[in-house]
Backbone as CSV, one residue per row, in Angstrom:
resi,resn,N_x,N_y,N_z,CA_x,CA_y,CA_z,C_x,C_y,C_z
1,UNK,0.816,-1.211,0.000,0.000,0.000,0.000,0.853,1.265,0.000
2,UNK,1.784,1.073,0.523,2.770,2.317,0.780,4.264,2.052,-0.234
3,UNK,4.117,1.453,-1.410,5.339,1.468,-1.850,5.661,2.686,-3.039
4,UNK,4.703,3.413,-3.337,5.020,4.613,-3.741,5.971,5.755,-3.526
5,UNK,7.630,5.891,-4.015,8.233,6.622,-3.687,7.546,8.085,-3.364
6,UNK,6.583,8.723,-3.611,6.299,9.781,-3.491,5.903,9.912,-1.977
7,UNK,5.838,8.322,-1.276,5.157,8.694,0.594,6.779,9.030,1.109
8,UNK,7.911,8.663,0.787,9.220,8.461,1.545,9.547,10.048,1.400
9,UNK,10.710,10.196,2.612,11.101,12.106,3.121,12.139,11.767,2.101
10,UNK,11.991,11.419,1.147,13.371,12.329,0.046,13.140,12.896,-1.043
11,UNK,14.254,13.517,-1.435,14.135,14.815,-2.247,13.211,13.973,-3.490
12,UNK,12.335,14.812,-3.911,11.463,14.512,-4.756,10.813,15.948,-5.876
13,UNK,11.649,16.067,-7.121,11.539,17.206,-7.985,10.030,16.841,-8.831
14,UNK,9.550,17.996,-8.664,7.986,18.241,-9.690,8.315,19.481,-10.581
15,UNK,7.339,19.770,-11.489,6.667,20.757,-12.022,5.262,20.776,-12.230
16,UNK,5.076,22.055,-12.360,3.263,22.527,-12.977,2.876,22.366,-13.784
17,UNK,1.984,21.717,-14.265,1.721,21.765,-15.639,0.134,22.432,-15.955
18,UNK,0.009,23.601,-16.773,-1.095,24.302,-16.484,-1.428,24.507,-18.219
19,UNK,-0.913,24.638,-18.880,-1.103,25.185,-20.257,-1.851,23.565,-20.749
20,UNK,-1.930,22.409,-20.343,-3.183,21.796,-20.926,-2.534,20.802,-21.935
21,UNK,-1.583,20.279,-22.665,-1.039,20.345,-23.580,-0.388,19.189,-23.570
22,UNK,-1.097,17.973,-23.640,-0.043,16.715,-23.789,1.401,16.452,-24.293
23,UNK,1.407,17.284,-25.342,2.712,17.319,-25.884,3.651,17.858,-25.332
24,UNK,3.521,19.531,-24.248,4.138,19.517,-23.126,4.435,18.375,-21.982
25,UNK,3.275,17.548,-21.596,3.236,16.743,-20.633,4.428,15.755,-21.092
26,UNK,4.485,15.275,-22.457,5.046,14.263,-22.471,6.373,14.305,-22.624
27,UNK,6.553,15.668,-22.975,7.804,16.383,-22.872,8.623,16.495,-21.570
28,UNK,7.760,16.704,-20.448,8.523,16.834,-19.356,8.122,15.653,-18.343
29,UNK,7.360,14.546,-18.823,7.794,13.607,-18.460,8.928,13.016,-18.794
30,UNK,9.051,13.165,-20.306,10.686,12.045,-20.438,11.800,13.160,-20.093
31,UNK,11.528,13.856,-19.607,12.634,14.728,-19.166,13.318,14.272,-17.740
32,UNK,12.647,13.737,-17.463,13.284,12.905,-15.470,12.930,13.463,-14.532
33,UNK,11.536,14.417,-14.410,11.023,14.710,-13.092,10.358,13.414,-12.564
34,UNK,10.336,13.662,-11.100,9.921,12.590,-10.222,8.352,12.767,-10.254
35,UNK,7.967,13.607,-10.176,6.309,13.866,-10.347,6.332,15.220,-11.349
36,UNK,4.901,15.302,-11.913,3.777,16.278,-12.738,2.830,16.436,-11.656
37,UNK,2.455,18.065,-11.928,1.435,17.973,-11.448,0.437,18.613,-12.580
38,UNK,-0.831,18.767,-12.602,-1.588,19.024,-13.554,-3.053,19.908,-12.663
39,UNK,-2.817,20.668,-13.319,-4.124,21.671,-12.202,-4.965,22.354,-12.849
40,UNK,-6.020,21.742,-11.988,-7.469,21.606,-12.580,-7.875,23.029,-11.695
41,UNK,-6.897,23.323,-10.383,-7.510,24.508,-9.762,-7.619,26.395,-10.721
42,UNK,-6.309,26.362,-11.329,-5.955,27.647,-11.854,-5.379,27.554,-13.355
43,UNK,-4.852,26.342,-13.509,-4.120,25.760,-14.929,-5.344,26.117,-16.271
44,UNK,-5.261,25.776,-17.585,-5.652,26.182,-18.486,-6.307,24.649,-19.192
45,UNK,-5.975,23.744,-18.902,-6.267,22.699,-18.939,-7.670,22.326,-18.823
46,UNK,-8.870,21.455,-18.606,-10.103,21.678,-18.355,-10.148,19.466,-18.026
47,UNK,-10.744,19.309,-17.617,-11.056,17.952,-17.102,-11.074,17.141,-18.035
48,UNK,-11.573,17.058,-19.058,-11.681,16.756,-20.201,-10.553,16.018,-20.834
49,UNK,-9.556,17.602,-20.322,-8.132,16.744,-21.181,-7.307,16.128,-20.489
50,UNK,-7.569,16.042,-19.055,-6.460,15.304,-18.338,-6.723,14.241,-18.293
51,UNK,-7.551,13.472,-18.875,-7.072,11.689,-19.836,-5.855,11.914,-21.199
52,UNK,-6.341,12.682,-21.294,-4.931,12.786,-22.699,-3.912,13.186,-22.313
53,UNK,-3.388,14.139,-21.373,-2.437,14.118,-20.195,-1.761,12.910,-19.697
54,UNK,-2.766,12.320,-19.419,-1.812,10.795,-18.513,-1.882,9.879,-19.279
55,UNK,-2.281,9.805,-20.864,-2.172,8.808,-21.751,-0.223,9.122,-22.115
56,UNK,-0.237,10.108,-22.285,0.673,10.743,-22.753,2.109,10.565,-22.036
57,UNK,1.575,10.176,-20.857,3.164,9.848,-19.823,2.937,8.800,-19.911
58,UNK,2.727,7.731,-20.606,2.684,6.135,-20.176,4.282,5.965,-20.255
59,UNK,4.738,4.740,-19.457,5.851,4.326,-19.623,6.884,5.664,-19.259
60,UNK,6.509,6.903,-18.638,7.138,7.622,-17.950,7.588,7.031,-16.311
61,UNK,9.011,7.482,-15.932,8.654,7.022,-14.624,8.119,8.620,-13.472
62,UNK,8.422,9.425,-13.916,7.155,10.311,-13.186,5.843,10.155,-12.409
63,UNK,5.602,10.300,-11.821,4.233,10.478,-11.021,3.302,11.074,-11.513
64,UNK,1.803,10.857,-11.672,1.130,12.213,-11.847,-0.138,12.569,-11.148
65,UNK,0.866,13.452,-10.692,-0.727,14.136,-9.420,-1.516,15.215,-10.569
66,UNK,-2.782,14.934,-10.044,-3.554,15.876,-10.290,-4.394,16.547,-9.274
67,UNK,-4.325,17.950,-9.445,-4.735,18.889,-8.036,-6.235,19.317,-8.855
68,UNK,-7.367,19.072,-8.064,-8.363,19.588,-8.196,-9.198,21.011,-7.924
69,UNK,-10.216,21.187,-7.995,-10.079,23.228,-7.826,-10.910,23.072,-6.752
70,UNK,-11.736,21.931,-6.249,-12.198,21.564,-4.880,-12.650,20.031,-4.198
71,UNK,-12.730,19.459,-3.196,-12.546,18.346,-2.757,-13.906,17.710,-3.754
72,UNK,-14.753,18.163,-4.588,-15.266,17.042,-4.836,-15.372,15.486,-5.303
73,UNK,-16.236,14.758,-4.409,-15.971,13.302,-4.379,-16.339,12.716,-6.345
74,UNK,-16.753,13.274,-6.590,-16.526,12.724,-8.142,-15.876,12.966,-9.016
75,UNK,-15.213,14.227,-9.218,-13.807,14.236,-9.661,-12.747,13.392,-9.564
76,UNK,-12.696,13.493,-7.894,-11.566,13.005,-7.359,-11.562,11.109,-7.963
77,UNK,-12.472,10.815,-7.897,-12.707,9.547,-8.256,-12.743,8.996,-9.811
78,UNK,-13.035,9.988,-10.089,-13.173,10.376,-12.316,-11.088,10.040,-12.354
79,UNK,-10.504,10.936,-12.006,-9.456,11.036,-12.472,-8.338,10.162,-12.186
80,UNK,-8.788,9.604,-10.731,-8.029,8.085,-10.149,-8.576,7.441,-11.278
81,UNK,-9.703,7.043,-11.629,-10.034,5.993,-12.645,-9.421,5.974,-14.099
82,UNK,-9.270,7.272,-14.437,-8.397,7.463,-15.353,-6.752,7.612,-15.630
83,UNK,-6.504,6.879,-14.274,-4.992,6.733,-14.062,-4.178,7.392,-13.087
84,UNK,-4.528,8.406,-12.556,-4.297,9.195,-11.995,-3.269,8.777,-11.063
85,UNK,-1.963,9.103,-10.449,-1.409,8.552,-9.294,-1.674,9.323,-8.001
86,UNK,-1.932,9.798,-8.218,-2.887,11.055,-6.927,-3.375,12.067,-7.004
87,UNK,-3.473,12.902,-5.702,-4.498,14.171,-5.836,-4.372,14.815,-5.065
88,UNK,-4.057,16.129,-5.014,-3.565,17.294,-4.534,-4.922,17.973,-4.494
89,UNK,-5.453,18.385,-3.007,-6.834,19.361,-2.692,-6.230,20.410,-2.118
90,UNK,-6.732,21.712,-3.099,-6.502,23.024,-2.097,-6.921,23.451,-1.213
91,UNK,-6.756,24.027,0.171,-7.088,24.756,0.895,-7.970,24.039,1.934
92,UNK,-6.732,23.147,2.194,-6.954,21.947,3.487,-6.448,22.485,4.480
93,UNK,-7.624,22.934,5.407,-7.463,23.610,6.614,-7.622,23.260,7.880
94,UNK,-8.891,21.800,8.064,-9.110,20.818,9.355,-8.623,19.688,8.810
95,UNK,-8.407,18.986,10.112,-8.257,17.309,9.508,-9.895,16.877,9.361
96,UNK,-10.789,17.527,9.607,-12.106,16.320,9.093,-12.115,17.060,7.479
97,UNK,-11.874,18.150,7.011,-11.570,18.741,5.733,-10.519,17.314,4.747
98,UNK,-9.460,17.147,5.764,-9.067,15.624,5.082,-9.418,14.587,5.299
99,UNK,-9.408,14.595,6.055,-10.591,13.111,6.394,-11.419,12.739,5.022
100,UNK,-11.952,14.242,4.527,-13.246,13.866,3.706,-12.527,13.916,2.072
101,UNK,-11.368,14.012,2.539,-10.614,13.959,0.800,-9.978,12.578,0.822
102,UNK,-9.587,11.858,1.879,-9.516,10.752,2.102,-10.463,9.760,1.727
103,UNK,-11.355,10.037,2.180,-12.421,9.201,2.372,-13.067,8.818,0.754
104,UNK,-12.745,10.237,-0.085,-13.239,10.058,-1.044,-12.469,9.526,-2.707
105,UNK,-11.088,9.154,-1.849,-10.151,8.991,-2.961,-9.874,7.173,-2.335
106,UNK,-10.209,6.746,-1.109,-9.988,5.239,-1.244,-11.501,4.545,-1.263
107,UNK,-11.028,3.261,-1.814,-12.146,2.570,-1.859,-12.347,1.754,0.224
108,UNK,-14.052,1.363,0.079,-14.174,1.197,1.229,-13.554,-0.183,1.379
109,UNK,-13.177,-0.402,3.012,-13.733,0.181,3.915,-13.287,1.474,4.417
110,UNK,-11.861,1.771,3.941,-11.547,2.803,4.476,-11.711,4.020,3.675
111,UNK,-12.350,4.326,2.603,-13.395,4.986,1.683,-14.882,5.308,1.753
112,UNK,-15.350,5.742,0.032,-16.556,5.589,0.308,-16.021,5.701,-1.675
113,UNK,-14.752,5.310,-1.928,-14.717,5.828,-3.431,-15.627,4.176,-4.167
114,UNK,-16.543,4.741,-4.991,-17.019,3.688,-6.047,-15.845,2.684,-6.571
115,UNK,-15.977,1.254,-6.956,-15.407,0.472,-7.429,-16.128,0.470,-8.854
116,UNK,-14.679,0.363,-9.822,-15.408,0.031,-11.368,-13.955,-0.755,-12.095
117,UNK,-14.497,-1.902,-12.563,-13.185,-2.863,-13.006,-12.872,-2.568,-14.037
118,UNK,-13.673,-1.588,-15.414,-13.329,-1.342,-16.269,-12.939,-0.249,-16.826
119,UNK,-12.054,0.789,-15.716,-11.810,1.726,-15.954,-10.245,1.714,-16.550
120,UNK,-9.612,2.795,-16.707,-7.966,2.911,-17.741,-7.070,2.481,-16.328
121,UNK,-7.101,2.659,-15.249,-6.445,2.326,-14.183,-6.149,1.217,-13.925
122,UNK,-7.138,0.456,-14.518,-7.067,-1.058,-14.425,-7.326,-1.930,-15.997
123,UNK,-6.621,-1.001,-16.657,-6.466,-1.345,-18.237,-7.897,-2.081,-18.874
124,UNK,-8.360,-1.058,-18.635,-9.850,-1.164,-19.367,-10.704,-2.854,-18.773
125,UNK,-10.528,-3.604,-17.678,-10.572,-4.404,-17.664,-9.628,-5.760,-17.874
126,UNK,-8.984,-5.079,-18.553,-7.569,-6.507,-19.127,-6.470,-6.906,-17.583
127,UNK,-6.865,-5.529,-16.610,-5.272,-5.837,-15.363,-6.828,-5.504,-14.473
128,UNK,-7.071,-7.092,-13.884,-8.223,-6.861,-12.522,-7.619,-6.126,-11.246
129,UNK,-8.798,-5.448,-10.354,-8.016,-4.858,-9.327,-7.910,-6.149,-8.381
130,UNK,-6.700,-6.154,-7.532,-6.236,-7.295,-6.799,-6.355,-6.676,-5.247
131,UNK,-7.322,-7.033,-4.494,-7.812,-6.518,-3.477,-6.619,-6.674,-2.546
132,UNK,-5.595,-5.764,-1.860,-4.875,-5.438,-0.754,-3.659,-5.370,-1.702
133,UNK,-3.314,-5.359,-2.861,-2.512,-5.012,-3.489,-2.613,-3.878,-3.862
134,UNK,-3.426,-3.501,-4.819,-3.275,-1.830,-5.754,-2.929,-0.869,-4.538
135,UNK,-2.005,0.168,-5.093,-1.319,0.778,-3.839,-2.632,1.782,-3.978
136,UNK,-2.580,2.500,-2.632,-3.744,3.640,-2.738,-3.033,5.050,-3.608
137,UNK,-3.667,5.421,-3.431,-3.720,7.164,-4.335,-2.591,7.978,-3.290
138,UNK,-1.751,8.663,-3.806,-1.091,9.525,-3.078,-2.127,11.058,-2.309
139,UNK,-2.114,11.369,-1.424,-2.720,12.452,-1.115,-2.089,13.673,-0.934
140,UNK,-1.779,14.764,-1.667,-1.593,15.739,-1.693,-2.454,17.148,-0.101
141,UNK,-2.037,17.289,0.897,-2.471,18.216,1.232,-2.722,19.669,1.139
142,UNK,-3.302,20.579,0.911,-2.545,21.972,0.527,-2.238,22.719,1.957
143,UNK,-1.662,23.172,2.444,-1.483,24.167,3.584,-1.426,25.520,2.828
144,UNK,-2.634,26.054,3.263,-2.579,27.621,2.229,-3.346,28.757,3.348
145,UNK,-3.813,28.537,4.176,-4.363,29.341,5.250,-3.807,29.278,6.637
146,UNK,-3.735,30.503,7.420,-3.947,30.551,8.655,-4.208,29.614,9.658
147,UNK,-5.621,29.044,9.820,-5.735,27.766,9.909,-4.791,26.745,9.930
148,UNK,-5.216,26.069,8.491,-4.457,25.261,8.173,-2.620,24.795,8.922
149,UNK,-2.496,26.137,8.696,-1.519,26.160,9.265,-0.995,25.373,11.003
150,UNK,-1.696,26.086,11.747,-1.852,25.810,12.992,-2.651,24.291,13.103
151,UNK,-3.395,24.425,12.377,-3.621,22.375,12.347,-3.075,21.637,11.860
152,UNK,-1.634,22.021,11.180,-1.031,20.781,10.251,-0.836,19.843,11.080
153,UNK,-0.595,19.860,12.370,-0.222,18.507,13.301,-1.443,17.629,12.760
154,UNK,-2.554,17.688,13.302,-3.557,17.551,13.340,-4.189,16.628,11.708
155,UNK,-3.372,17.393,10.754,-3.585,17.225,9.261,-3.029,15.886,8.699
156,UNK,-1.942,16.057,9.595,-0.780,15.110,9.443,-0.909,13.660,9.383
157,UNK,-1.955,13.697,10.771,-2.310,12.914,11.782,-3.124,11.758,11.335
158,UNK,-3.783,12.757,10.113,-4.583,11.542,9.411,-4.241,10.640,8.502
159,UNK,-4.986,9.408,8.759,-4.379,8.307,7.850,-4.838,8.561,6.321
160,UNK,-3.595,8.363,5.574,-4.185,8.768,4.100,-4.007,9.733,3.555
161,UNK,-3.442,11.035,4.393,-2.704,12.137,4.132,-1.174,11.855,4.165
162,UNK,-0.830,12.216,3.129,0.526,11.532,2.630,2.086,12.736,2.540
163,UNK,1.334,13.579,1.805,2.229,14.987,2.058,1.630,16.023,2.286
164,UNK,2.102,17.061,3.054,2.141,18.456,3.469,1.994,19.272,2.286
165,UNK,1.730,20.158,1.146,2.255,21.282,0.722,1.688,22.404,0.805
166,UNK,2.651,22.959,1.537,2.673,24.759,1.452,1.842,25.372,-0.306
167,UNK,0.704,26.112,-0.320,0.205,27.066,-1.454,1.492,28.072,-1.180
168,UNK,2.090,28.297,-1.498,2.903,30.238,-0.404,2.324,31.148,-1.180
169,UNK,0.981,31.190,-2.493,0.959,32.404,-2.790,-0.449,32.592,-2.293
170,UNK,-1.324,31.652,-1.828,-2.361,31.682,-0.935,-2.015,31.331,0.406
171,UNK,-1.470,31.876,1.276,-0.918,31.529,2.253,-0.422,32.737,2.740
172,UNK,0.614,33.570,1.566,1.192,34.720,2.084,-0.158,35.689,2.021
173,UNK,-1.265,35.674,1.226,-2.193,36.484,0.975,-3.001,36.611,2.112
174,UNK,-3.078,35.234,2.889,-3.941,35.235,3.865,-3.185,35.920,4.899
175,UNK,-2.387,35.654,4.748,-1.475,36.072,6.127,-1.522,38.359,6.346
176,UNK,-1.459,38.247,5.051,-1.745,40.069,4.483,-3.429,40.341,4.708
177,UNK,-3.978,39.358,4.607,-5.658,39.956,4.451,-6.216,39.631,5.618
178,UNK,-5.805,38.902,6.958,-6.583,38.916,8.083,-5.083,38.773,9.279
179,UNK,-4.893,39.840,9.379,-3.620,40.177,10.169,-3.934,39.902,11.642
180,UNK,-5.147,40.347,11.982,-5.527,40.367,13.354,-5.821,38.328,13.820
181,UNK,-5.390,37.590,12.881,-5.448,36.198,13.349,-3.878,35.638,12.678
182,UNK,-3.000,36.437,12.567,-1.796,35.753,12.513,-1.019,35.953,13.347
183,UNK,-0.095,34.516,13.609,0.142,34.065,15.138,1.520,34.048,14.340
184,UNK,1.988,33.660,13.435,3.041,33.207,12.604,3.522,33.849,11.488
185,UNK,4.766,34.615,11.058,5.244,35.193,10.070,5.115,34.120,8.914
186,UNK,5.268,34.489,7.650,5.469,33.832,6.614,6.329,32.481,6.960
187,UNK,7.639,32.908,7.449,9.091,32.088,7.314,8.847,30.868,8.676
188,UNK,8.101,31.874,9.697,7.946,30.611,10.799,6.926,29.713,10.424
189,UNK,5.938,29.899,9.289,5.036,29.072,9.001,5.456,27.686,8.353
190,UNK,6.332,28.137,7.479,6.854,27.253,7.081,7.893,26.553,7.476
191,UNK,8.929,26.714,8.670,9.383,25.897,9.346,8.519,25.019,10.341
192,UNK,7.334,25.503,10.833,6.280,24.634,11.855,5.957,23.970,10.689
193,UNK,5.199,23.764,9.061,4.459,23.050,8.817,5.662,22.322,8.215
194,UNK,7.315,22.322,8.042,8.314,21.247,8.001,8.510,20.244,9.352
195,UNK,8.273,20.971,10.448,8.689,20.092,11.745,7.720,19.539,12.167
196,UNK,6.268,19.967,11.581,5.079,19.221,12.037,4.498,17.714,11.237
197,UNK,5.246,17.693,9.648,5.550,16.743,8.829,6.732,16.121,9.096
198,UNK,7.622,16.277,9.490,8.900,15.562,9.977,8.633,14.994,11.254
199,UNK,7.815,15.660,11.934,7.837,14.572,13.203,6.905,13.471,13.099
200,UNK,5.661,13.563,12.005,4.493,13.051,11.498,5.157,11.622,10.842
201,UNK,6.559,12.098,10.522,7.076,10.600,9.376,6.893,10.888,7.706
202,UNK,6.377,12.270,7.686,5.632,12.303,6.267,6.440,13.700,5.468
203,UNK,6.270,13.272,4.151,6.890,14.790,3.416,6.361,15.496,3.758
204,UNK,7.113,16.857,2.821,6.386,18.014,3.184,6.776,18.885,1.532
205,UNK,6.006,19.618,1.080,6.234,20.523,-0.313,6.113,21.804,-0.329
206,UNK,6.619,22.512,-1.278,6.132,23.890,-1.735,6.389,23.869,-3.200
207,UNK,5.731,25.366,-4.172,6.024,25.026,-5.420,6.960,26.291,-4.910
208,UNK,8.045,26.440,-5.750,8.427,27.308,-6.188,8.748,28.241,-7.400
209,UNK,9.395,29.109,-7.714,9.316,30.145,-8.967,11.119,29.859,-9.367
210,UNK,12.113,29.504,-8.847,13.373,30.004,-8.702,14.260,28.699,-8.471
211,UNK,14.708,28.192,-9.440,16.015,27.398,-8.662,16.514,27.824,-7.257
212,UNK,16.683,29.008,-7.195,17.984,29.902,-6.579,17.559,29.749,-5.311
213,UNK,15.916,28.732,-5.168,15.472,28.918,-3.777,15.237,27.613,-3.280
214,UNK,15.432,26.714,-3.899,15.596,25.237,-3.477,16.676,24.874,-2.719
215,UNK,17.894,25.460,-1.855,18.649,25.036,-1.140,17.633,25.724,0.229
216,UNK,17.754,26.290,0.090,17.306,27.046,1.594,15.962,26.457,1.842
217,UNK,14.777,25.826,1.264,13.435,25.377,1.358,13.928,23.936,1.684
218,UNK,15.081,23.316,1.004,15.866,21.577,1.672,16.412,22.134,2.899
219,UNK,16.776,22.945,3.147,17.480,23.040,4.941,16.322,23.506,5.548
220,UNK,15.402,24.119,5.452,13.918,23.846,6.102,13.347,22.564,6.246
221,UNK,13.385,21.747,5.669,13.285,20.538,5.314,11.894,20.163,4.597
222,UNK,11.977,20.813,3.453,11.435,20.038,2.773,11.686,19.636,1.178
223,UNK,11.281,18.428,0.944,11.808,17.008,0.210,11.393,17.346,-1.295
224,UNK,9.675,17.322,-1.118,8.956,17.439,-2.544,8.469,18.881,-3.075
225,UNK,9.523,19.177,-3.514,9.595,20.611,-4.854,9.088,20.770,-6.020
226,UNK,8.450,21.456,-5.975,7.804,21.528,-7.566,8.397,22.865,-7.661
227,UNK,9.054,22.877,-9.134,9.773,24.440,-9.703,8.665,24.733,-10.836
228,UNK,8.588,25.390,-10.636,8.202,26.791,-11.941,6.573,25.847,-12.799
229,UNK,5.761,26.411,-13.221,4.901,25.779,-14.045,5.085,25.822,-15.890
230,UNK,4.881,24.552,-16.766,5.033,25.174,-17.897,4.839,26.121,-18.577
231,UNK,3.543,26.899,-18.339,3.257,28.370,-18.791,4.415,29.621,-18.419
232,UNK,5.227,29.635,-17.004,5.866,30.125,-16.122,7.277,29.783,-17.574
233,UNK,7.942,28.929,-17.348,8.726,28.557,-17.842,9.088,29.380,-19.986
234,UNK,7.187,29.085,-20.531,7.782,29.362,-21.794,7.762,31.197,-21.655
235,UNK,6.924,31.438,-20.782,6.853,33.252,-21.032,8.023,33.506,-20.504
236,UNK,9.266,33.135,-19.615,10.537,33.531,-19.497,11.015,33.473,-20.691
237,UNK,10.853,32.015,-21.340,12.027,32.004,-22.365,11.062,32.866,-23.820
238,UNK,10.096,33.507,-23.509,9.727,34.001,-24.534,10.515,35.664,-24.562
239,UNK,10.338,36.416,-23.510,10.589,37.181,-22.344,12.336,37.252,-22.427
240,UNK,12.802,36.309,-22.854,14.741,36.512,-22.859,15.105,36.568,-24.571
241,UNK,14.246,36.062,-25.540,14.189,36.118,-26.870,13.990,37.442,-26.542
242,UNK,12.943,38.183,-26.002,12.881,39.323,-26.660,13.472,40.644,-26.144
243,UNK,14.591,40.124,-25.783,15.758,40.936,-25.390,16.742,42.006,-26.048
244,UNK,16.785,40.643,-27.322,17.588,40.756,-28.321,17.131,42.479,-29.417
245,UNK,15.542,42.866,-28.900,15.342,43.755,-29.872,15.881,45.261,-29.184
246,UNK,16.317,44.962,-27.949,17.403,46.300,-27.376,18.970,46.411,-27.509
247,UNK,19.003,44.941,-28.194,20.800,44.905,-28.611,20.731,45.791,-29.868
């Protein structure tokens, strides 16, 4: 159940993938990231296409999470069926908030997710599911609020919550828009929600914008990094081409 490198505390490199675009996807799958992520919350992408997304990494060894734009239980269950290796929910703030993203990404008893034998997960029927074998779904937490914050113990705690990740650009916002309930600067937030996953046994993430900031976020301690999103990535290099028209 747990043999998914993505549950173990080591370094573990991602990217965003938001522009929708299999041919990106499959691009930076054979490129050697450890996970994709694909986001259904803010990305450009639409539900639709993230079967052609994860057709597209077959035979990648990448991961691919897909982050949803809210805990609903039929999504979450649509996109496991369609291959999915997990699922990243934003703006996980109680543990019964995970509890119920839990609940809705395993099958019962410790679920409530529908069973269907002929879905792409289980090769249309051709690979049966083998009851106490198929590993479960990775669970993505988001830590993006106030809250949240102060309950990550708590978050941690639950079975089936697998990693921690820091939002930091919903996170720092909250922290700016209701001042009179912050207990915690930006920087201490994110060392409590590293030591509250490290003592838990469990990763912990953030995305970032910057190479230049992945040493200092590993001596915080945390493992699973996601850099830059593909959209992020081509408007730089569009953005340094067009440099050249001031030479």
């Amino acid at each position: 159940m747990n043999a998914n490198p993505l549950r173990e505390r080591q370094p573990r490199l991602g990217t965003w993938m938001s522009i929708g675009s299999p041919v990106v996807t499959e691009l930076a799958a054979d490129s050697g990231f450890d996970w994709l992520l694909f986001d259904l919350e803010h990305g450009c992408g639409t539900e639709a296409g993230v079967l052609g997304q994860l057709q597209a990494m077959r035979g990648a060894r990448a991961a691919s999470i897909v982050r949803v734009g809210a805990p609903h239980a039929d999504l979450i269950a649509r996109v496991l069926d369609w291959g999915a290796d997990g699922i990243m929910v934003p703006h996980v703030s109680t543990p019964e908030e995970a509890e119920a993203c839990v609940q809705a990404m395993r099958y019962p008893p410790r679920g409530r997710r529908g069973v269907a034998r002929s879905v792409r997960t289980y090769g249309y029927g051709l690979r049966p599911a083998v009851e106490g074998v198929d590993p479960a779904p990775i669970f993505f937490a988001q830590i993006e609020t106030i809250e949240a914050v102060e309950n990550a113990s708590a978050i941690a705690a639950i079975d089936g919550v697998d990693v921690l990740f820091v939002g930091p650009a919903d996170l720092q916002h909250d922290l700016r828009a209701r001042p009179a309930l912050v207990k915690r600067e930006y920087r201490a937030c994110l060392e409590h929600v590293a030591a509250t996953a490290n003592a838990a046994g469990k990763p912990c993430g953030i995305l970032l914008r910057d190479t230049a900031d992945v040493q200092a976020h590993r001596e915080l301690g945390f493992t699973h990094l996601a850099i830059e999103t593909d959209l992020g990535i081509l408007r730089k290099g569009y953005q340094e081409l067009l440099r050249v028209r001031g030479s």
